[in-house]
NUDOLUM-247832 format. One record per residue (C-alpha): x, y, z. Coordinates in steps of 0.05 Angstrom, whole numbers, plus 5000, padded with zeros to 4 digits. Layout:
# NUDOLUM-247832
XYZ/...
***
This chain:
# NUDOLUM-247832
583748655633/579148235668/572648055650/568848475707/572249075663/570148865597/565849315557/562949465489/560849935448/554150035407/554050555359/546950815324/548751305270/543251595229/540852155186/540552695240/544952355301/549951945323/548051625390/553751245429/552350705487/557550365527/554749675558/558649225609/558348425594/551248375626/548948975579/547649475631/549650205607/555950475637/555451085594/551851555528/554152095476/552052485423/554152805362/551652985290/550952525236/554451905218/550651805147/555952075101/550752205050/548852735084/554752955118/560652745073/565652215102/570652645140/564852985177/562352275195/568752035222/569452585264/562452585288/563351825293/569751935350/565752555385/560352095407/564251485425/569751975468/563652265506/560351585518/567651325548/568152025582/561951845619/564051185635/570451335661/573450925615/577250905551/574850795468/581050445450/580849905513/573349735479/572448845471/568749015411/564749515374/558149565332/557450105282/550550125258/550250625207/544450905160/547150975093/550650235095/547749815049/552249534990/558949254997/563649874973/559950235033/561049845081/568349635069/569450405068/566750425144/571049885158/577150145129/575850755167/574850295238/580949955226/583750655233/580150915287/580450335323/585849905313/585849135349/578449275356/572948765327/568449195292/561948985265/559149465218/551349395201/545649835169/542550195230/536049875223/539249065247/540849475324/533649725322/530949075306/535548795362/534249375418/526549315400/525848595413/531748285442/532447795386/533447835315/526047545294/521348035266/521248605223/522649415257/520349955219/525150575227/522051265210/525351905228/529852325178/529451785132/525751115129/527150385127/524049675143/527949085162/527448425190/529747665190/525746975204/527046415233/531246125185/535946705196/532647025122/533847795117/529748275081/529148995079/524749565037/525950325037/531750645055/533750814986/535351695019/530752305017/529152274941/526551654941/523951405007/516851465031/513351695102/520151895126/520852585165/524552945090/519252595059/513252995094/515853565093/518953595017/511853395004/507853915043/512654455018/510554174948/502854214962/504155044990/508055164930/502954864884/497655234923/501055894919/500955884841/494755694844/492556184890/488955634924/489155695007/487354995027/495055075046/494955815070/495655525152/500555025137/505555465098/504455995146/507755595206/513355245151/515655945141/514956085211/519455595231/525555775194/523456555193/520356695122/515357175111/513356895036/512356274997/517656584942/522856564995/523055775004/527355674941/533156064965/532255635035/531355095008/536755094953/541855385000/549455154995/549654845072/543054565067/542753955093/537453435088/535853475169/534454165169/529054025115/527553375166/527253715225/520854115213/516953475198/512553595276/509154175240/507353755189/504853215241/501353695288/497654105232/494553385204/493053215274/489453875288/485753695221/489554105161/486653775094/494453865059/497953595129/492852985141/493252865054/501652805069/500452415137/496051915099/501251825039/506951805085/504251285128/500950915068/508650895038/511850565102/505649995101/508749825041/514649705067/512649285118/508348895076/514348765026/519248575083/513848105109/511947785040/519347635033/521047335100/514046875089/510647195159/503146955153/502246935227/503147385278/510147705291/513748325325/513649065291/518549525324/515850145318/522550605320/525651275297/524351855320/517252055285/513851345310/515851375380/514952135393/508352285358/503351825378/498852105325/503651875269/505151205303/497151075303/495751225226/502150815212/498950205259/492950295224/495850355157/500149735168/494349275194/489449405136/494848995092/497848505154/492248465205/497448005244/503048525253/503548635331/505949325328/510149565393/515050135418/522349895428/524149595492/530449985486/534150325436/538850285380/545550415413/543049955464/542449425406/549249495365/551849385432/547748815447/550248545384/558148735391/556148295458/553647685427/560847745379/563947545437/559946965454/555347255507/547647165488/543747745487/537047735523/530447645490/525148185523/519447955471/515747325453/517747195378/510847085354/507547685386/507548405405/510448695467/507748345515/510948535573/514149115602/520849205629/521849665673/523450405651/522350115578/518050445536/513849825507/506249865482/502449375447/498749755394/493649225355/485949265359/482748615382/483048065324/476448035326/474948705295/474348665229/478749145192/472649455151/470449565222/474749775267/475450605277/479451045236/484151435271/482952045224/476152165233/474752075306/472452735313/468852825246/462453105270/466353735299/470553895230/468054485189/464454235122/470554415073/474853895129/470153385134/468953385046/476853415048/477952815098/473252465053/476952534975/483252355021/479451655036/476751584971/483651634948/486251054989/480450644956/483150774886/489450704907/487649984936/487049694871/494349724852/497249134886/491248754861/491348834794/495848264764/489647834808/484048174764/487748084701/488347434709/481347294730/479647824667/482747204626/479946624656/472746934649/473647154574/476046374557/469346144587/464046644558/467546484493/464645784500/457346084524/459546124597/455946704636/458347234685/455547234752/456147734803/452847584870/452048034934/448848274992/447448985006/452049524971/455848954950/449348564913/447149304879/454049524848/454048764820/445748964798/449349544770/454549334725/451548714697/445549314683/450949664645/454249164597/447949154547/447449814524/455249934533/456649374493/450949024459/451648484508/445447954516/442748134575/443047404608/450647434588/452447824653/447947694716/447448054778/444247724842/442348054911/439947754980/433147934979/431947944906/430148554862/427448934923/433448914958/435649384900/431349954936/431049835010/433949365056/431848755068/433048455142/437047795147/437147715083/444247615078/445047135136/442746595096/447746125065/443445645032/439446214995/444846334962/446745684939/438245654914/439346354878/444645984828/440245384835/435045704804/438946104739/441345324727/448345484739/453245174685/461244864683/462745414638/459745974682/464646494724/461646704800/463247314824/462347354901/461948074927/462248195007/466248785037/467748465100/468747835065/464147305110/456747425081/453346745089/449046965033/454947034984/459546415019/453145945005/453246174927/461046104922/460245414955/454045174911/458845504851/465145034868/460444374874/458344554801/464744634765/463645424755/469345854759/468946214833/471846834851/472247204910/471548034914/473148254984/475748845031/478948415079/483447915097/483647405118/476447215099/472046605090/468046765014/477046814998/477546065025/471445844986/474646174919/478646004855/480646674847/481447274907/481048054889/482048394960/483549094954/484649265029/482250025039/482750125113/477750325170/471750665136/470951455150/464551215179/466650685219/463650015183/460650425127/462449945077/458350375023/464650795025/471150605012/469749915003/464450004966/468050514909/473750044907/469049444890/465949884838/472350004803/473549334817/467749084774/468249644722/475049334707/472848644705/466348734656/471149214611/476448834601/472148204585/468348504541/474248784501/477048104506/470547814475/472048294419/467148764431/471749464419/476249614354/481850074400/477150474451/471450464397/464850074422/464149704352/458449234379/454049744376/446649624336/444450264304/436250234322/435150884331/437451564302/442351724361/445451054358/445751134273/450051724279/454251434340/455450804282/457951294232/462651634283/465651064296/467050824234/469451494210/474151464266/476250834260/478050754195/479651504190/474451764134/468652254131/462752084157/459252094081/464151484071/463051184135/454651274121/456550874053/460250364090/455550324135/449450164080/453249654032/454449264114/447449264124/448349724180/453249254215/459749694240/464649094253/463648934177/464449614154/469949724182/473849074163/470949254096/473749944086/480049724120/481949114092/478949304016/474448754022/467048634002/462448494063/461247764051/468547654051/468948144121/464047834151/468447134144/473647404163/470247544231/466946924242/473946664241/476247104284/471447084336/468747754318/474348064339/475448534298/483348794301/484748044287/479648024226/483648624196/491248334201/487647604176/490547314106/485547194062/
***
């Protein structure tokens, strides 16, 4: 055969589809088929063979040409991820296709290849199922999701097995925040009643893409502004973030780089594609999002191609999004200017929030407040470990200092407010300071934050120690107020941390320590009082806690520093020692008295069978702390 007659054949076999193309040596596409699924998961592996040949046959039928004269072959194949899968596939092309390279990969490598032309960058596949894969530079691979429909998040199974979760819920409950939604689920595969789903849905020939395929009501409810679809939207689109930010953390991507958007719920609802973007550049403001320049059959055959020694064509710059587009492609860059802030660019949820009834608008908002809790969890081994470094220095008489500007300055007002009569803290032991000063607590004060070296006086002026701990607080992370203090904080020896809701950001240069808990857009576009602002609260409720209970201030979840002055705070005493050492509360009153009214001592007393001089030793030595006073050898 000569080479003008060569050909290849790319293979894209996922959850719902196999799609065949059949490319000549310069890649242009001599032919196409379809069948049903090649993901024997799903399907079993005799179905997949068989739906495997029906697409390749009608790609060669369309060609005029036939499978078994193929150079080589790419099989790219959902479902093919450890080694006793894929040497199964290859068994079975060794059959098929006898004298045939074949080249079997996991159907995410040909989307990565027919996004971008190239193997650098990561593509994030969400249709029936989900995945995200890329490589680097120094030919590193990583990947995240694709684990099948029990497990995977944001996929098509996934919104859907999670909407008919929510209508299920609801119907026991008799709640109808799902009434609309349910009504067109049933709809679709012609229910009348919720009841009915379990027979549907537990069915013997059930298969995981009929559950998929109903995933554009899901999509187009949320987008119309259903509470229960835009709730699953958010959490699906939340999930595949993740797995972009994993696959980018492992291939070491700090700057910019490609995102091939692919599968068949990115490229065909825009709406999804857009809270996925957004989702994805709240935690990797450098991802350069873009539709595929072509598509996955066109890439395993792009591949089988460059088998045979013939380089395959790059259509995007390595470092960037799509920046150009080919003709009849279906490229789009999809990244707000880098000079937008993520705290203030617009959310795509809530574009139209002044036209929502109340109950949708109250809704859209517990769905944002959500993503602000839910913030905190990649950032907590960050505030234990500032939580540590804190407690060592207020053990030696260091102080904690939160400063702010605006929201930021009051909720650090607030919690240092807090720690005295939570835990009979001195009040100069936690600090809060706010551009402005103390009447910046009540109403704004103009400009006040714009100045750097105000900040750096504000410390100045408390005569800022070694052993101290500064907390900077800014939302968008760039306050000149709160940069001057963490600057003025670093010159001194102070321990400097940085609290922010974005990234990258200046105060998180100038820090020791950086807490960013990256919530996303604001409902109200840059309202940081929002999201930003509950996640810093919760932010600084954790840190002032767990320091405290470091310092020894609780016994368990019992408040043991407290100082019975009054008659409310007497009886809280005796609780707690009742509960504590697990006596009435006449035996915790007499505990109490032969203390002198002190509850650490009583309780070490009564627990340890000690007298009080000898309990109060024990906590000196200690450090007051009370659980280690008790197990203490005498």
């Amino acid at each position: 055969m000569s080479l003008t007659e060569q050909f290849v054949i790319g293979v894209d076999g996922g959850g719902s589809k196999t799609a065949v193309s059949i490319l000549n040596q310069h890649g242009k596409i001599l032919g196409r088929g379809r069948s049903g699924s090649a993901n024997y998961h799903n399907v079993g592996i005799s179905q997949a063979k068989a739906n495997l040949w029906t697409a390749m046959e009608a790609a060669a039928t369309e060609a005029g040409v036939t499978v078994l004269d193929a150079t080589a072959v790419t099989w790219s194949l959902a479902g093919v991820d450890r080694p006793e899968e894929r040497q199964l596939f290859e068994q079975m092309a060794a059959d098929m296709l006898p004298n045939i390279a074949v080249h079997v990969e996991n159907d995410a490598v040909s989307a990565l290849v027919g996004g971008l032309g190239h193997r650098k960058g990561i593509v994030l596949i969400a249709g029936t199922g989900m995945i995200a894969y890329g490589e680097n530079k120094a030919g590193e691979k990583a990947r995240a999701g694709g684990w099948g429909p029990f497990f995977d998040c944001g996929s098509a199974y996934d919104l859907v097995q999670s909407s008919l979760r929510f209508c299920t819920r609801h119907y026991d409950e008799r709640n109808r925040s799902s009434a609309k939604l349910t009504a067109a689920l049933l709809a679709a595969v012609g229910l009348e009643k919720a009841t009915d789903l379990l027979s549907w849905v537990y069915a013997d020939k059930r298969h995981v893409a009929d559950v998929a395929e109903l995933a554009p009501i899901v999509l187009d409810a949320a987008e119309k502004g259903d509470i229960v679809g835009l709730d699953v939207v958010t959490r699906g689109a939340d999930g595949l973030a993740t797995a972009v930010t994993a696959v980018a953390r492992q291939l070491g991507y700090t700057g910019a780089f490609p995102l091939v958007m692919s599968g068949s719920l990115l490229t065909k609802s825009d709406f999804y594609r857009a809270t996925v973007t957004q989702a994805v550049q709240t935690a990797l403001p450098q991802a350069q999002p873009c539709l595929s320049q072509t598509d996955a059959t066109v890439g395993a055959g792009l591949i089988a191609l460059e088998s045979e020694g013939i380089a395959i064509q790059s259509f995007v710059d390595e470092e960037t999004a799509c920046t150009e587009r080919r003709p009849g492609s279906q490229a789009e860059v999809a990244v707000s200017p880098k000079t937008i802030w993520t705290s203030e660019r617009r959310n795509v949820l809530t574009r139209d929030l002044d036209s929502h009834f109340t109950e949708t608008l109250i809704g859209l908002m517990h769905i944002q407040d959500k993503q602000a809790v839910f913030s905190l969890t990649p950032v907590l081994p960050a505030i234990a470990a500032v939580v540590d470094a804190v407690a060592v220095r207020m053990q030696s008489g260091g102080r904690l200092i939160y400063v702010g500007a605006g929201t930021s300055g009051r909720l650090g007002i607030l919690d240092a407010s807090e720690c005295p009569p939570t835990f009979n803290s001195d009040p100069a032991q936690v600090i809060g300071i706010i551009a402005g000063g103390m009447e910046a607590v009540s109403r704004s004060i103009e400009g006040a934050e714009d100045d750097e070296a105000a900040g750096a006086n504000a410390l100045h002026q408390i005569e800022l120690q070694p052993q101290d701990s500064v907390v900077g607080i800014a939302a968008s992370g760039r306050t000149p107020y709160v940069l001057g203090a963490l600057r003025a904080a670093q010159m001194c020896g102070a321990l400097t941390i940085a609290v922010t809701c974005n990234l990258p950001a200046p105060i998180a240069q100038a820090a020791q320590h950086v807490i960013a808990p990256l919530v996303g857009p604001e409902l109200l576009t840059g309202s940081t009082r929002l999201k930003a602002g509950t996640a810093q609260k919760l932010v600084l409720n954790m840190l002032s806690t767990a320091v405290m209970i470091r310092l020894g201030k609780t016994y368990g979840n019992l408040m043991v520093d407290v100082q019975p002055t009054n008659e409310k705070l007497k009886a809280r005493a005796r609780h707690i020692v009742a509960a504590a050492c697990d006596i009435d509360l006449d035996s915790a009153n007499t505990a109490l008295k032969i203390s002198g009214g002190d509850v650490k001592v009583a309780i070490v007393t009564t627990l340890s069978n000690l007298a009080p001089s000898e309990a109060q030793a024990r906590l000196v030595e200690s450090d007051g702390v009370v659980g280690k006073a008790i197990i203490l050898k005498g």
